[in-house]
LUMZAMAR-16244 format. One line per field, with one value per residue (C-alpha): residue number from 1; chain; x, y, z. Coordinates in Angstrom, 3 decimals, decimal comma. Layout:
LUMZAMAR-16244
resi = [NUM  ...] .
chain = [A  ...] .
X = [X  ...] .
Y = [Y  ...] .
Z = [Z  ...] .
END
This chain:
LUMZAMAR-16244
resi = [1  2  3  4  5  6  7  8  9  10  11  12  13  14  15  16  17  18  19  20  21  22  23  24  25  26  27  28  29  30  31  32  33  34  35  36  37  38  39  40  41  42  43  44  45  46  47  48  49  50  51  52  53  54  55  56  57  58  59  60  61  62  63  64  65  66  67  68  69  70  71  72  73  74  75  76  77  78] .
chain = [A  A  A  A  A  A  A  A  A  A  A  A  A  A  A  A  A  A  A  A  A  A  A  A  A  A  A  A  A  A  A  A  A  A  A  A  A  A  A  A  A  A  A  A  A  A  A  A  A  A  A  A  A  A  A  A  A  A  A  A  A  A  A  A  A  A  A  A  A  A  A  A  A  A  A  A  A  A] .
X = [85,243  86,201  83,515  84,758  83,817  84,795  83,987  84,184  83,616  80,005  78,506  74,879  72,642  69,668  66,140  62,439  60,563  59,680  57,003  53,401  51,829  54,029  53,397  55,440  55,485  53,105  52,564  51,710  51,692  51,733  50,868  53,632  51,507  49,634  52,002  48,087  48,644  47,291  46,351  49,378  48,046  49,250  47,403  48,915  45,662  44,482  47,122  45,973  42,800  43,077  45,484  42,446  40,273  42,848  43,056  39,505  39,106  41,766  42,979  46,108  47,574  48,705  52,211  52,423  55,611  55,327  57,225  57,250  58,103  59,359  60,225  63,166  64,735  68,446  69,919  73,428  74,684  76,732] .
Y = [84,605  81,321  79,386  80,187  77,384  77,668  74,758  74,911  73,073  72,779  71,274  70,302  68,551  66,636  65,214  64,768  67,905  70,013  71,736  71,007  70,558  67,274  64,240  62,302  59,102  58,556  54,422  52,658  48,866  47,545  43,786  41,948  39,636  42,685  45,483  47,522  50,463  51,801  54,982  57,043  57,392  58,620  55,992  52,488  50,885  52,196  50,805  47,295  47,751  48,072  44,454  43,079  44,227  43,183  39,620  39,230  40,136  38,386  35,452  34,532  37,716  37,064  39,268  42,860  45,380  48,587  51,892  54,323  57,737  59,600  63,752  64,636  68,388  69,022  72,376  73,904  74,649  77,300] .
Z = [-13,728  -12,120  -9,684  -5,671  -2,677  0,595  2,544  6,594  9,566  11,345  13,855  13,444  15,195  14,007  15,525  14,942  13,238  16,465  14,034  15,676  12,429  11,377  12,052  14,230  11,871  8,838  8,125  5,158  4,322  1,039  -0,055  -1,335  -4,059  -5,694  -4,506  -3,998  -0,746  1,863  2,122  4,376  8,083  11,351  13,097  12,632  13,306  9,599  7,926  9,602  8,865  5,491  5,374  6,949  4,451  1,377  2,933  3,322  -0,218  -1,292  1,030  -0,868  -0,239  3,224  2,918  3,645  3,834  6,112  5,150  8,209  7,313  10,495  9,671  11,118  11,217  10,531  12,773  12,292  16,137  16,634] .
END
């Protein structure tokens, strides 16, 4: 027996996770001499923290990269 698709037309929609448990957006910065982390936090002001602590420790590494992760929800309309 031979594989069937149908394939249609839908409209979806798409926007952040309405879910009360998620978290809006989760932040992490990463130093870009070492490439060490931060731990992922909903507060920003962790993610700084940490830098602060990194550069203290280690005052040539005065370069950091953020990656925001924002959840988003995807919802066929009908």
């Amino acid at each position: 027996m031979g594989t069937h698709t149908v394939i249609r037309f839908a409209r979806w929609a798409i926007g952040p996770e309405p879910a009360p448990e998620a978290p809006r957006v989760v932040h992490e910065l990463e130093c870009t001499t070492c490439n060490a982390t931060s731990a992922a936090a909903e507060d920003f002001e962790e993610a700084r923290n940490w830098a602060f602590r990194h550069s203290g420790r280690n005052p040539s590494h005065t370069g950091y990269r953020e990656t925001s992760t924002r959840f988003w929800r995807a919802t066929l309309l009908e």
